[in-house]
N, C-alpha and C positions, 0 to 999 in steps of 0.2 A: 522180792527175790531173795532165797535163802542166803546166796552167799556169790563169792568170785571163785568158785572150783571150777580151773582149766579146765576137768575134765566134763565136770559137769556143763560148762560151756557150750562145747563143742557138739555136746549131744544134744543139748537145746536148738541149736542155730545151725548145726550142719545139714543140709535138709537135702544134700547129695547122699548123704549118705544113709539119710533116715527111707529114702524112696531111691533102691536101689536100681530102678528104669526108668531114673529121669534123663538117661541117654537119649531114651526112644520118647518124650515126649518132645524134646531140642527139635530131632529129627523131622519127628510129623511139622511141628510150629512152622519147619524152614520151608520145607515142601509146600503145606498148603499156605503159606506168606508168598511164593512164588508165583501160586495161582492168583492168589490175590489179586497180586499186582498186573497179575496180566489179563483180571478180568475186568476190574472195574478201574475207571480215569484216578489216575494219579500221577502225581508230580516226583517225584524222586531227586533225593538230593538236594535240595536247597537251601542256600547255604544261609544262617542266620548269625552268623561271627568267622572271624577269620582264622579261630584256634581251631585242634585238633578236635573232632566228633563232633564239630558245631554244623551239624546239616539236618534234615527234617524230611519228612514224605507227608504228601499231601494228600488224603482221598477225596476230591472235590465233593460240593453239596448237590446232591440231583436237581434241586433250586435253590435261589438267593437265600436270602435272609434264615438259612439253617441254624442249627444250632450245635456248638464244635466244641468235640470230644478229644482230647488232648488225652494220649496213652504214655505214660512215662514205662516204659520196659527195668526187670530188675536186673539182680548177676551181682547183687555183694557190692555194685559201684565197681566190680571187677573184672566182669565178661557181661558175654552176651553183644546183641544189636540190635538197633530199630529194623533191621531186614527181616530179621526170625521171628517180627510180632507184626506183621501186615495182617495176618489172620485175624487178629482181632477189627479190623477195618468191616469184612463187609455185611454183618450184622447190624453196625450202628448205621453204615450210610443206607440199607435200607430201613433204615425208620428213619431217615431223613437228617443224618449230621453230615457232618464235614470232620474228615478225622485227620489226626495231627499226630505223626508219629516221631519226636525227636532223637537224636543219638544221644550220647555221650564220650569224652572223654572217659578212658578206664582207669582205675586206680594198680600200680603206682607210679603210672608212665614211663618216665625214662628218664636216664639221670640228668639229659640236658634237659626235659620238660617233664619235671616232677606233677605229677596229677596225687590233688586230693579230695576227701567228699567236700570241702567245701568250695574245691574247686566249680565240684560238677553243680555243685545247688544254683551256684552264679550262672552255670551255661544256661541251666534249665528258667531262671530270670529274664535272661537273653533271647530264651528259644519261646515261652511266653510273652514277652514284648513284641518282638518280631510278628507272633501269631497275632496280637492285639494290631498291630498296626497294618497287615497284608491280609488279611484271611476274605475279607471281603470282597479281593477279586477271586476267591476260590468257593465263594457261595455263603462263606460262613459269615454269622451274625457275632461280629466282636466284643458284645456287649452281653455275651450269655457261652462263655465259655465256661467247660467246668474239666477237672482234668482228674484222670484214673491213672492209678498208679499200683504196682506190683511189686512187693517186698521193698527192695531199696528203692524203687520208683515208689513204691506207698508212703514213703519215706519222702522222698522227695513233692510228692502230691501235696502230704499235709503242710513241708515249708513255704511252697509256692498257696497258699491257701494263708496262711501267716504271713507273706511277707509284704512290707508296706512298702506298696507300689508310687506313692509318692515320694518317696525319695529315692524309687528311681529313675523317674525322669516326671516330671511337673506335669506334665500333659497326662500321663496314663490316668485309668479312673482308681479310687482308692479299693473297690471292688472288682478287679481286671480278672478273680476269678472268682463267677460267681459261688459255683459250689465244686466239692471236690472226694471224691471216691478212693480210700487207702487200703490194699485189699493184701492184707499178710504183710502188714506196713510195720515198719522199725522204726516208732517215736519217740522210746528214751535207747540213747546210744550210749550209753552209761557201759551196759554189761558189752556191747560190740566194740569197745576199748579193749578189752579182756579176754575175747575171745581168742584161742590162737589160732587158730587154722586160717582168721583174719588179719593176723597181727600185722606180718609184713607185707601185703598192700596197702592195706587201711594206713599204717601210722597213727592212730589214733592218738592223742594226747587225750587223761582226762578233761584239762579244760577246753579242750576241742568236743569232746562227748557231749557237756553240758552245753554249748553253744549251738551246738548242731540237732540237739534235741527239741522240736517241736514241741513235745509235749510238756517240756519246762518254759515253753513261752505261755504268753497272756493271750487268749483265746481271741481271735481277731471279732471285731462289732459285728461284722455280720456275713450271711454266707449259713452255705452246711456242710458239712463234713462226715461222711458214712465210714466207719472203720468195720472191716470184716475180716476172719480169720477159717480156716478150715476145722474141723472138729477132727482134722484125724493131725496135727500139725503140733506141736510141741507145747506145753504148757506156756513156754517164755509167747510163742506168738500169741497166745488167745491174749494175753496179759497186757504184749504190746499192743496190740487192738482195743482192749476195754482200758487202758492206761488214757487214751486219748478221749473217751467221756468223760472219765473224773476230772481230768485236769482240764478241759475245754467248755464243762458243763452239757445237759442235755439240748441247750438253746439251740446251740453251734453243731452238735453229736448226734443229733436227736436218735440215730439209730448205730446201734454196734452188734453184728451179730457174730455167731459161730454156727457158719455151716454144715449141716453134717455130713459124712461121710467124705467129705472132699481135704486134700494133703496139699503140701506148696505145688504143686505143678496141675493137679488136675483143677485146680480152681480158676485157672487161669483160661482152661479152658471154658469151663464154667461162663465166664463171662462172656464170651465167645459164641453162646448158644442163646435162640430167644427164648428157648425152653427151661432156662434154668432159672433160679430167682438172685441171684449175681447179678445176670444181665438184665432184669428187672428193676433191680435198684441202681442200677446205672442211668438207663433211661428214664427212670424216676427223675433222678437230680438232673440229667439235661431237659426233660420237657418243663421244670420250673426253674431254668435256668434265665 
C-alpha cells in the first residue's frame, strides 16, 4: 500500500460511492430475501446469545446429513442485516445444504452498549458454536461446515477459519470449520484504521487493526480458504484478497481469484446464481467439506 492518504482512502474502500446504484441492489436483495423466506422452510430468528443481533435464520437441509453453508452478510460491521441476504439461501439448498444466516451487532452501538469489530468477531464464534452444536436437528452435517463471507463478513469468514476452537470450549472439534469462502474480504485492517468515512463507527485503534487482522495471524493446520475479489473493485480490494495467499500460503489459499467484470455488489449476486463461477467455487468447498 503506497501510503495513509485520507483521501486516497476513502476512494479505495468507499464502494457506495464507487457504484453509484448500490441503492437498487439493497432494494432487489430485500425483495427477493422476502421471497425466499416464504418459499422454502426456514427458521427465523433464533436466538444463539442473549446480546443485541445475536439471532440466526435457518434454511433447513431437504435431507439429514447435508452439508451447511454459513453466509456472514457485509455493511462495514455498520449496516445492513441477515434479512436482506436470504436470497442467497435458495441456490445452495438446492444443491442440498442447510443454510445459516447470522446477524450481527452493528458498529458503534450506543453509548450504554458500545459495539465493536471485535465485538462482532466474538458473536460470530458464538453463532458458529451454536451452529456446531444444533444444526443437526435442521438437517445439517456439523462436521462439514464451511462459511461464506462478504466484504466485512469476508472478514469475518477468514477469522472464524483462524480461530482456535479449542479454547473455546473443550468439546468443539479443532477443525469446527472445515473450509471457508472470503469474497471482497478485508484481511489486513491496518489501512481501515485510517480510513475516514469509517472512522467514527469503527473506532479502530491501531493495535486493534493488527489484532483483528487475519491475515497477520499464523495460517491455521488445516482447512481451505478461497479469497475472491471483483475486477471491476478497487485496487486496495484485489490486494486484500491476494494478501491472504502470501501470508496463509497456497496449502490453506490454494485458490485467489479476480473476477471479471463484477464490482462489490454485483458479486454478491454472483454467488447467488449456479450460473456464475462464484457460486461454483462455493459449492466446491462445501461438497469437500
Amino acid at each position: 500500500m503506497a501510503s495513509y492518504d485520507p483521501a486516497w482512502l476513502d476512494r479505495m474502500y468507499n464502494n457506495r460511492a464507487r457504484v453509484p446504484d448500490h441503492a437498487l441492489y439493497f432494494g432487489r436483495w430485500a425483495s427477493e430475501s422476502v421471497a425466499a423466506r416464504a418459499e422454502y422452510p426456514c427458521l427465523i430468528d433464533r436466538r444463539f446469545g442473549p446480546a443485541n443481533g445475536e439471532a440466526l435464520d435457518i434454511f433447513s437441509a431437504p435431507k439429514a446429513g447435508a452439508p451447511v453453508l454459513v453466509f456472514i452478510h457485509g455493511g462495514y460491521w455498520r449496516s445492513l442485516d441477515k434479512s436482506d441476504h436470504s436470497f442467497v439461501a435458495p441456490a445452495f439448498r438446492r444443491h442440498g445444504a442447510c443454510v445459516v444466516v447470522p446477524n450481527y451487532a452493528l458498529c458503534p452501538g450506543t453509548a450504554e452498549r458500545p459495539v465493536r469489530v471485535a465485538d462482532i468477531a466474538l458473536q460470530m464464534v458464538r453463532a458458529l458454536e451454536w451452529t456446531w452444536r444444533h444444526i443437526a436437528q435442521h438437517g445439517g452435517d456439523p462436521s462439514r461446515i464451511t462459511v461464506v463471507g462478504h466484504s466485512a463478513g469476508g472478514h469475518l469468514a477468514a477469522m472464524m477459519m483462524g480461530c482456535d476452537w479449542k479454547k473455546v470450549a473443550p468439546d468443539l472439534p479443532a477443525n469446527l470449520v472445515r473450509n471457508a469462502l472470503s469474497i471482497s474480504g478485508l484481511h489486513d485492517m491496518r489501512p481501515i484504521a485510517h480510513t475516514p468515512f469509517l472512522a467514527d463507527a469503527l473506532r479502530l485503534s491501531d493495535a486493534e487493526a493488527v489484532r483483528l487482522s487475519p491475515a497477520l495471524w499464523p495460517a491455521p493446520a488445516q482447512g481451505k480458504l478461497y479469497a475472491v475479489a471483483g475486477g471491476n473493485e478497487s485496487e486496495e480490494f484485489v490486494r486484500q484478497a491476494q494478501v491472504m495467499q502470501e501470508a496463509w500460503g497456497p496449502a490453506i489459499v490454494p485458490k485467489c481469484e479476480i473476477l471479471p467484470r463484477l464490482d462489490h455488489f454485483s458479486i454478491v449476486d454472483s454467488l447467488a446464481d449456479p450460473e456464475q463461477a462464484l457460486h461454483a467455487l462455493a459449492c466446491e468447498l462445501l461438497d469437500e467439506a
